[in-house]
C-alpha angles and dihedrals in degrees: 000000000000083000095048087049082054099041086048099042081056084085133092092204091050096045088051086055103046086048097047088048087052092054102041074050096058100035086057104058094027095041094057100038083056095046087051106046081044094051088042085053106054087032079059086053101049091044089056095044092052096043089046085058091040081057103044086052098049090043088051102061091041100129130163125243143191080273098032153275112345134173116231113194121201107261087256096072100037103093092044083070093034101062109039087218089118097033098236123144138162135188142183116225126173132231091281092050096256110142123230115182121002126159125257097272089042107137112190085178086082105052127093116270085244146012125208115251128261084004133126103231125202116193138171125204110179100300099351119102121189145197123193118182123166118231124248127276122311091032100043091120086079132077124204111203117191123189142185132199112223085191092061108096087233085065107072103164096102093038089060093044086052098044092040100054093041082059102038082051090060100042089047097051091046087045089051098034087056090058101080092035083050090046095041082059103048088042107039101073086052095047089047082043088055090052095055090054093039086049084052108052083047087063096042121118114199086204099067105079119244094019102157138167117239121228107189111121100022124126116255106256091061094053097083092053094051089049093050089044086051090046092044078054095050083058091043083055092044093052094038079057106046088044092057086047080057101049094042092052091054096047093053100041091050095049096079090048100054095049091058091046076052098055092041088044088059094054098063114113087208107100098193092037088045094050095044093046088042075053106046082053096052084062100045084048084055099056097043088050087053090043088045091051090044091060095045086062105077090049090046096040087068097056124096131277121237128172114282128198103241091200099036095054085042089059096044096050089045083046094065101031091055091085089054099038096044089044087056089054102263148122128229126182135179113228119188112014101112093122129031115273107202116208127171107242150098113289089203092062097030081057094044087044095047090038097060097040088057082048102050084043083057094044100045105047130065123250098289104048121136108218115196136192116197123178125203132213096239088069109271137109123210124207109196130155135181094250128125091299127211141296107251090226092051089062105091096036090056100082088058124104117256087002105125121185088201115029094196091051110053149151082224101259107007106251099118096098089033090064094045095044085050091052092044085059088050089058095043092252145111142249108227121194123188141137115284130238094247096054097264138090122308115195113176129192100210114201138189107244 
């Protein structure tokens, strides 16, 4: 599980979204509790600053009278005391706590045992809130306490705390719920545009010149990557070619010299000296002609591609290798190309690439050996013989360059499958190498149709 949390933390997208729930998280339980504690705060002010006037107008009208001191409120205010549908409520008490005049909802049960002298008092009982103030000189003596019921329905401050923040709740969770849905559709196209490249880049072969990433669409900070991976592949280009200059040079430098170490060679009255040495430059023959057809690749690869008839080229191609084949001891024979099999590609590379696979068939199985050369529909031609076969390890090494499974028996420097791996990719194809049916060796050109 802790592996899966890495593996999954790895990603930017995923990052985005785990931040983003932390903080939607956090906003919904801190956010309210601010809003509330704000809102409690101004609703206690405005309580304070309504009971403070509730005060100053009942201390106002406190008057004395043959049996005491009495509050006479304008006829105005009369009936707000008088119902108990707002919750308001006022009284008079003297120094010891008597009370002299109240209103009729007046609850001295609520109201604190004592109050400090000469200080206004604020107190809260349940839903009661309270203010006490004393009057002026001379009548300091006296205490007007004024109260007001939030439970009342005339007293909606609470009301409005608790429908506001039930609302607000609401409107908070949709707004940052709204966040990540708003941000997995900004970044979605650009994450779906990151896999194409990626899947790109996976399909990309440095081989083929001009293969290039393409960076419209991508977000900016991987710009910058995609334009250091095409410029890795500029250099890739430079040194592929460079290498088949190389290779082309040699070939050509080295081809006068081995005609006249053909004619000397000839010359020789040893006739087992004269037939090693005839031997050891066919083989150099060989190699320069490989590393003559592997030059001629990066200026091929380049040309056009036209339909090609898959059956006709291979029996062409079997057509002038049977002299050779048959003269080694061996068989060859064309399966499935009774009707014509049309492939985009180049003829000049599909012929070098069949060619040598026919070649390495003959060079690497004894006199006796069927080869056979099968084509398929779908566009591929499989070349397989009843020879020694392959090491299944040696599978995947055989398509790379100078690398040789059996050093005795060789196409000389083992670029014969290089070569035809390098013009599959041309063609946008594969080499595949497996075991044939008949216990030998199976190479198949596999094209696109």
């Amino acid at each position: 599980m802790k592996g899966l949390f890495a593996r999954a933390t790895h990603s930017f997208f995923t990052r985005i979204l785990l931040v983003e729930i932390a903080t939607i998280l956090a906003a919904c339980v801190v956010l309210p509790m601010l809003a509330r504690s704000v809102l409690e705060s101004s609703v206690a002010a405005i309580e304070d600053d309504m009971l403070t006037q509730q005060a100053g107008l009942v201390a106002a009208h406190v008057h004395p009278m043959a049996d005491g001191w009495h509050v006479t409120l304008p006829t105005g205010q009369v009936p707000i005391y008088a119902s108990g549908y707002d919750g308001r409520a006022y009284a008079l008490v003297d120094g010891q706590g008597r009370v002299l005049d109240a209103s009729a909802f007046a609850l001295p049960a609520t109201w604190p045992s004592a109050f400090r002298k000469g200080l206004i008092t604020r107190f809260s009982q349940g839903p009661m809130v309270g203010l006490s103030t004393p009057l002026p000189a001379p009548q300091s003596q006296l205490r007007v306490i004024v109260t007001q019921d939030q439970a009342r329905p005339g007293a909606v401050v609470d009301d409005v705390v608790r429908r506001f923040l039930s609302r607000y709740l609401v409107l908070l969770v949709g707004l940052l719920v709204l966040m990540p849905v708003a941000n997995v559709a900004m970044l979605w196209p650009l994450l779906r545009r990151l896999r194409h490249t990626a899947s790109e880049a996976a399909q990309l072969n440095p081989q083929i010149p001009g293969a290039r990433l393409d960076p419209r669409g991508l977000p900016a900070e991987t710009v910058a990557l995609v334009a250091a991976i095409n410029d890795l592949l500029r250099r890739v280009d430079a040194a592929l070619r460079l290498q088949e200059e190389f290779a082309g040079n040699v070939a050509h430098e080295l081809r006068n010299p081995l005609a006249t170490m053909r004619i000397e060679v000839a010359k020789l009255a040893d006739d087992e000296t004269r037939e090693v040495l005839a031997h050891e430059i066919e083989r150099i023959a060989h190699v320069l002609a490989q590393l003559r057809d592997l030059a001629s690749l990066e200026n091929a690869a380049r040309v056009s591609m036209a339909p090609v008839d898959l059956a006709y080229l291979v029996i062409a191609i079997v057509a002038e290798m049977t002299p050779a084949v048959l003269a080694g001891g061996r068989s060859i024979a064309v399966v499935g190309a009774e009707a014509p099999i049309m492939v985009p590609g180049n003829r000049g590379l599909l012929t070098m690439a069949l060619t040598n696979l026919i070649d390495n068939a003959q060079l690497h199985t004894p006199p006796g050996t069927t080869i056979e050369v099968e084509l398929n529909p779908a566009g591929s031609v499989s070349i397989a013989d009843d020879g020694p076969g392959i090491i299944e390890a040696d599978q995947s090494k055989l398509a790379s360059r100078f690398w040789r499974a059996d050093h005795r028996r060789s196409d000389g420097a083992g670029l014969g499958l290089s070569i035809v791996q390098r013009i599959a990719a041309v063609h946008h194809g594969r080499l595949i190498i497996a075991k044939a049916a008949q216990g030998g060796a199976c190479f198949t050109l596999a094209l696109q149709p």
